[in-house]
N, C-alpha and C positions, 0 to 999 in steps of 0.2 A: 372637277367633281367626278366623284366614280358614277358611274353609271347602276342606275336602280333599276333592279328584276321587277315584275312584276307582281311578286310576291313579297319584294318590297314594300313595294308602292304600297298595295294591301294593308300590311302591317305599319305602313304610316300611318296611314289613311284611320284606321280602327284606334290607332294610339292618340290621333289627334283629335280623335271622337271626344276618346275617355278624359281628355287633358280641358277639354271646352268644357264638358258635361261637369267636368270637377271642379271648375272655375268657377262657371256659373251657378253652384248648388254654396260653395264658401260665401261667393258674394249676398246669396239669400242670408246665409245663414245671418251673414256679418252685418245684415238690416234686419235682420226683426230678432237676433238675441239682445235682451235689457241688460246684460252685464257685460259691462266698455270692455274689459280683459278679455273674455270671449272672444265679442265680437272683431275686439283689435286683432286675434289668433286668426281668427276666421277671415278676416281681410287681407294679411300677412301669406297666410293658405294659399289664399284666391291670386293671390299676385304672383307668387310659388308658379302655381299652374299656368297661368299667363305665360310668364316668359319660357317654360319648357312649350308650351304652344309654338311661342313663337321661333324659337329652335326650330324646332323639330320643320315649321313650316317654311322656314328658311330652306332646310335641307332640300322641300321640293324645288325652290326657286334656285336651284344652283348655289345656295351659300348667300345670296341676295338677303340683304335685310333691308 
């Protein structure tokens, strides 16, 4: 694994913010919108976000999944 700056780190760090925060706002969406097509979009969204999470949070653990 290369070695991560500390300004790295940072901009993981704030990426994996925005990546949770987007996750968990699709999943809202994807229970309380009435139209299935929607909400199935917005679930689809939400799992999107998830595994770039999870990516991304790999990268801190050395590539470890």
């Amino acid at each position: 694994m290369t070695n991560l700056t500390a300004k790295d780190l940072d901009v993981l760090s704030h990426i994996l913010t925005g990546e949770e925060m987007a996750c968990k706002k699709a999943r809202i969406y994807a229970n309380t919108l009435t139209d299935v097509a929607l909400a199935q979009e917005m679930d689809r969204i939400a799992c999107a976000h998830a595994e770039r999470f999870s990516a991304l949070f790999a990268i801190l653990n050395g590539g470890k999944k």
